[in-house]
C-alpha positions as CSV (number, residue, x, y, z in Angstrom):
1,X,194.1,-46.6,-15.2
2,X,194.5,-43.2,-16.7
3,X,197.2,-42.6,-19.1
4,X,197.9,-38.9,-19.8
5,X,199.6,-37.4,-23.3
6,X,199.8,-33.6,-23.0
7,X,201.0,-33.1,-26.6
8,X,199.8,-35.3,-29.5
9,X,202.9,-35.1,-32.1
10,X,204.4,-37.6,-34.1
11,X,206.7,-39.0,-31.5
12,X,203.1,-39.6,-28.6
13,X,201.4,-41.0,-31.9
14,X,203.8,-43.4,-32.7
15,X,204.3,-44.6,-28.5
16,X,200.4,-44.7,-28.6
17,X,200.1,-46.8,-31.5
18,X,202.9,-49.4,-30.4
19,X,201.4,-49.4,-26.7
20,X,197.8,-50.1,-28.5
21,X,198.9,-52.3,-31.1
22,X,200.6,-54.5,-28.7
23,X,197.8,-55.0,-26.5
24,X,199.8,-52.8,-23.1
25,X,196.9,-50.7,-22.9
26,X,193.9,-49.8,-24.2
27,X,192.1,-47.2,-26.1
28,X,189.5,-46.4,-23.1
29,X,192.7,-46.0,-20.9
30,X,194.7,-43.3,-22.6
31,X,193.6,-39.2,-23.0
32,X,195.4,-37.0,-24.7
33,X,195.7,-33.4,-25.3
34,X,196.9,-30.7,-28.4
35,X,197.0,-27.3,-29.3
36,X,194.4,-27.7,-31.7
37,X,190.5,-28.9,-31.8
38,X,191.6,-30.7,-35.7
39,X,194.1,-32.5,-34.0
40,X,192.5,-33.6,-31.2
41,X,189.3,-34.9,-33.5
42,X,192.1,-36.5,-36.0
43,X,193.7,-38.4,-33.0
44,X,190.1,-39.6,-31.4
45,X,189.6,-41.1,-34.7
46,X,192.5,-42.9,-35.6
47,X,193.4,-44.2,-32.1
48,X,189.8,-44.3,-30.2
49,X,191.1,-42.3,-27.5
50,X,190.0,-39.8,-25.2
51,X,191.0,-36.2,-27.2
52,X,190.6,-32.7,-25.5
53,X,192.3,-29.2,-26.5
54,X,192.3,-29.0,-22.4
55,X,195.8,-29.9,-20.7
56,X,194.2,-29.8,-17.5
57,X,191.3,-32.7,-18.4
58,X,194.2,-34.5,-19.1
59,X,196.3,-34.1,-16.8
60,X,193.7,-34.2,-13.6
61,X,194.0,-37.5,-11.6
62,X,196.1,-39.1,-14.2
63,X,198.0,-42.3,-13.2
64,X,200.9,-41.6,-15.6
65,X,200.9,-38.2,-17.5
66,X,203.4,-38.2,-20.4
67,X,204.4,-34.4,-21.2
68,X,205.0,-34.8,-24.9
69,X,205.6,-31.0,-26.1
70,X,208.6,-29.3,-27.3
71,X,211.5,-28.4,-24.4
72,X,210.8,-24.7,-25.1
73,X,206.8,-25.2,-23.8
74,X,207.7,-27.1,-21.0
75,X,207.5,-24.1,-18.3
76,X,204.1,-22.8,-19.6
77,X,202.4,-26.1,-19.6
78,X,203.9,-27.7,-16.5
79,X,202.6,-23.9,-15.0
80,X,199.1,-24.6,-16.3
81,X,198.5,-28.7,-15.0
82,X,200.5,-28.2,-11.8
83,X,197.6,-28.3,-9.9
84,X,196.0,-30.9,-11.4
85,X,198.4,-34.2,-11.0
86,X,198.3,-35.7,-7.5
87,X,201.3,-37.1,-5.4
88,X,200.9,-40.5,-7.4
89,X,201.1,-39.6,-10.6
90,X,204.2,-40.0,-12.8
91,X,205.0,-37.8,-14.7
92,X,207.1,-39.2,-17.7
93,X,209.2,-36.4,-20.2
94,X,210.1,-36.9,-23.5
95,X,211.9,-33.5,-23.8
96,X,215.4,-33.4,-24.8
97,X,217.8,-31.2,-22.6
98,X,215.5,-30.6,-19.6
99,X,216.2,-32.4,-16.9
100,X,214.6,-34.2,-13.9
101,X,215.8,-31.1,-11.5
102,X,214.7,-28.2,-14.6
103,X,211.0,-30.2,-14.2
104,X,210.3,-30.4,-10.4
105,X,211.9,-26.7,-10.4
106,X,208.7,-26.4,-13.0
107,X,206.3,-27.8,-10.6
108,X,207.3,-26.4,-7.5
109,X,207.0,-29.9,-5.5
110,X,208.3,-33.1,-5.6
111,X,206.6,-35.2,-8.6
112,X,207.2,-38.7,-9.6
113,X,209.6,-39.0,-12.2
114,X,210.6,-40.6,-15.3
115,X,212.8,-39.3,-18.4
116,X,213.4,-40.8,-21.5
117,X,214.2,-39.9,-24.9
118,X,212.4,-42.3,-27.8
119,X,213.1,-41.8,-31.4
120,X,211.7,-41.9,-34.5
121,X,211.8,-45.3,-35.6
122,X,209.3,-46.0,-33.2
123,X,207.1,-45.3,-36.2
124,X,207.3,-48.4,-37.1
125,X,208.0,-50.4,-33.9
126,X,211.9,-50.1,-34.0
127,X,212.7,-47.4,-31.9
128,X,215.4,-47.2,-29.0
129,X,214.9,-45.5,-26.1
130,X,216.7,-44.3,-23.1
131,X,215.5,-43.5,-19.4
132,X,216.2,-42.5,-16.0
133,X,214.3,-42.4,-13.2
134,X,213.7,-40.1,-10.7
135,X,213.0,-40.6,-6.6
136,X,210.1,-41.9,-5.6
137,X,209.4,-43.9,-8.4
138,X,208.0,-47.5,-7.4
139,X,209.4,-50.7,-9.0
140,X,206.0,-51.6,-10.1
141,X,206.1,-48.2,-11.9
142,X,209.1,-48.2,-13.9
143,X,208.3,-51.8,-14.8
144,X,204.7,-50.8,-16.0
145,X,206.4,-48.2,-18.1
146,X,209.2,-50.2,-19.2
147,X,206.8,-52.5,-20.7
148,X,205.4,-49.4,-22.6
149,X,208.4,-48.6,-23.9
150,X,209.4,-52.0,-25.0
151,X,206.3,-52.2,-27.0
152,X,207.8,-49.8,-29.9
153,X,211.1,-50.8,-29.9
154,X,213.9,-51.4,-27.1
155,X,214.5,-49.3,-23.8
156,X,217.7,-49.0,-21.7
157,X,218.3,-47.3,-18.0
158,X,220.7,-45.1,-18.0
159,X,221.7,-42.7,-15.0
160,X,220.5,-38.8,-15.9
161,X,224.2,-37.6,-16.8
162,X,223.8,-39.7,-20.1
163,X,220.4,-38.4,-20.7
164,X,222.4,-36.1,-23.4
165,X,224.4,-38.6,-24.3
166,X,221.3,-41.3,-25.2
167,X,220.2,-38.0,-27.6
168,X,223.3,-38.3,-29.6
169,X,223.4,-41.7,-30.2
170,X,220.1,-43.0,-30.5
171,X,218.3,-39.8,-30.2
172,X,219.0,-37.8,-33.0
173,X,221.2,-40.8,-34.8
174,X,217.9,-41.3,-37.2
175,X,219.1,-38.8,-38.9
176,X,222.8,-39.7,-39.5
177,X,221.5,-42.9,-41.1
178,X,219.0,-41.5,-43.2
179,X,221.9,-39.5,-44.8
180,X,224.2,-42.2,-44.9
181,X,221.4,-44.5,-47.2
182,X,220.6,-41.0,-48.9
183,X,224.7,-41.2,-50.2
184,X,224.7,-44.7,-51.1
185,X,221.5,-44.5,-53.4
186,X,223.1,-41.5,-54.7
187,X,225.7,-43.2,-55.8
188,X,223.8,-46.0,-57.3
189,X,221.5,-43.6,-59.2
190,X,224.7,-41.5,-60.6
191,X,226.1,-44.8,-61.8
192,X,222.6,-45.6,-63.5
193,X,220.2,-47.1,-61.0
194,X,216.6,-46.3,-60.7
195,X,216.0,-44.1,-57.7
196,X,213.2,-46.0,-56.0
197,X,215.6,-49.3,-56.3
198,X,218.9,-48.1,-54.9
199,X,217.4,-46.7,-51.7
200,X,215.5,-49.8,-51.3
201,X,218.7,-51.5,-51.7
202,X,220.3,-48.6,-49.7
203,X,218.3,-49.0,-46.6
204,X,217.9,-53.2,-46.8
205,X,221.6,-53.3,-46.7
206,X,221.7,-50.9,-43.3
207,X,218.6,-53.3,-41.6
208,X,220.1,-56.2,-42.2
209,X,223.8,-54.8,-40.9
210,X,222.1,-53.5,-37.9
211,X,220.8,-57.1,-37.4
212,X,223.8,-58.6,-37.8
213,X,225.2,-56.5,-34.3
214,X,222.3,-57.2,-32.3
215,X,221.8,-60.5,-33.1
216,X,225.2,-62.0,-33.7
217,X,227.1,-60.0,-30.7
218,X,230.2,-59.5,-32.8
219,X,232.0,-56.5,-33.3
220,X,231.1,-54.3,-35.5
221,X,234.8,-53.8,-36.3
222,X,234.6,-57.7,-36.8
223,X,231.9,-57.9,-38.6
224,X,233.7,-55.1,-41.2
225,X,236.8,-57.2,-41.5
226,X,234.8,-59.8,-42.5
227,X,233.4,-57.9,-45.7
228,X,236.8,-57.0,-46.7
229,X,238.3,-59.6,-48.7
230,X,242.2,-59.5,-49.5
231,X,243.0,-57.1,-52.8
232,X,238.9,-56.4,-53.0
233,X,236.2,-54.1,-53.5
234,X,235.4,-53.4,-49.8
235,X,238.1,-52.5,-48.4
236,X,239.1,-50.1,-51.2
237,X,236.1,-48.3,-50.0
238,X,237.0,-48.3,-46.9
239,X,240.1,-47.0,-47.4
240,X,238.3,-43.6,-49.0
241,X,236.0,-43.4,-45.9
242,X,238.8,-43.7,-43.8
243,X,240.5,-40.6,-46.0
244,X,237.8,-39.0,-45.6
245,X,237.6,-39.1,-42.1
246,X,233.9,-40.8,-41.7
247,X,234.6,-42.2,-38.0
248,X,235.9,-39.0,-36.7
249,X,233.2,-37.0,-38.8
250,X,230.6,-39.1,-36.4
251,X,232.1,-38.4,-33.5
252,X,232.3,-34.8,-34.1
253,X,228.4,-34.3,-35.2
254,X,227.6,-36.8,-32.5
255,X,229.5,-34.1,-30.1
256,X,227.7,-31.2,-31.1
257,X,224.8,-32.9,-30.5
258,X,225.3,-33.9,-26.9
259,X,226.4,-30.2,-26.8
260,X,223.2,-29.2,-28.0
261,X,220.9,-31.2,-26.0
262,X,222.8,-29.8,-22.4
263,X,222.6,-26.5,-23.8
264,X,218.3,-26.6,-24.0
């Protein structure tokens, strides 16, 4: 099997390395493509794979080609491997905002297709990532790449018209959290606490909340209530995030967002 990466950022580093380090694929199976000959050399090295600064070599007679390149790049490269892929091939998009019709439009012809947005926690084999697939596309195929998927974190289908949607809410949501554990240690350093030990603190306390949703299946509102002890410290906070307008505040930046992303 050929696997295909035209673009070798952080996000098709971090797929590669869960894929590999789970055992999904191999090194010998996967080629991959940059911009630049230091990249391609660094990559070769730290993952074994195949390297070229050629998007075509990659590209010709893959099996699955993963376009991994910034939304804005996406008619310039598509224009320059067109030719290459073959009526098999699937072609899988990381690329927020463009969709499935924006890509074939690209092509010129009917492709195989699969979109999905990942996210950064795949970094270290957390991440959450939605998909949607596109006609043609066999069972055998979506379940070969669902397994890929799975392998740095969790995947969900999701029908194309919450493509934007999966941006705002796992997407680009990294980012929410990181400020969120940014505040709290903060805090905890205004009030006195060594840096290094309040975001530790900060971000153990945000894992194991997570943990408690997926694995418990309560509420989170449930799980809240349950913090908040009559006349006590939690729910005093709450109160000021309430004030403050934190749930609507999400919402809103979780909006422009989704905006964003149909916008590209």
């Amino acid at each position: 099997m050929k696997i295909g990466f035209v673009g070798l950022g952080n996000m098709a580093k971090a797929m590669m390395e869960g894929m590999l380090n789970q055992g999904v694929v191999s090194a010998d199976e996967i080629y991959g493509s940059s911009k630049t000959n230091k990249t391609a050399i660094d990559v070769a090295a730290r993952f074994g794979i195949h390297t070229s600064t050629d998007n075509k070599v990659v590209a010709k007679d893959a099996d699955y080609l993963f376009l991994a390149v910034k939304p804005q790049f996406f008619p310039q490269v598509i224009e320059e491997i067109k030719d290459e892929i073959n009526q098999d091939t699937v072609v899988i998009s990381i690329a927020a905002g463009k969709t499935m019709s924006f890509i074939e439009e690209c092509f010129g012809k009917k492709v195989k297709l699969i979109r999905c947005m990942p996210n950064t926690p795949a970094l270290v084999g957390e991440g959450c990532t939605g998909y949607c697939v596109g006609e043609g596309v066999k069972e055998s195929e979506i379940s070969t790449v669902e397994n890929w998927l799975n392998s740095f974190g969790k995947c969900h289908q999701v029908p194309e018209k919450l493509m934007d949607v999966v941006v705002g809410v796992s997407g680009s949501s990294p980012a929410y959290v990181f400020m969120f554990i940014e505040a709290m240690a903060d805090q905890a350093v205004a009030e006195g606490m060594p840096r290094a030990q309040a975001l530790q603190m900060a971000a153990q306390s945000v894992l194991g909340s997570a943990k408690m949703v997926l694995e418990t299946g309560i509420h989170p509102g449930q799980l809240k209530d349950m913090v908040c002890s009559p006349g006590g410290t939690t729910i005093q906070a709450v109160k000021v995030l309430e004030e403050c307008g934190m749930r609507a505040s999400v919402m809103d930046a979780m909006e422009a967002c989704i905006e964003k992303s149909r916008s590209l």
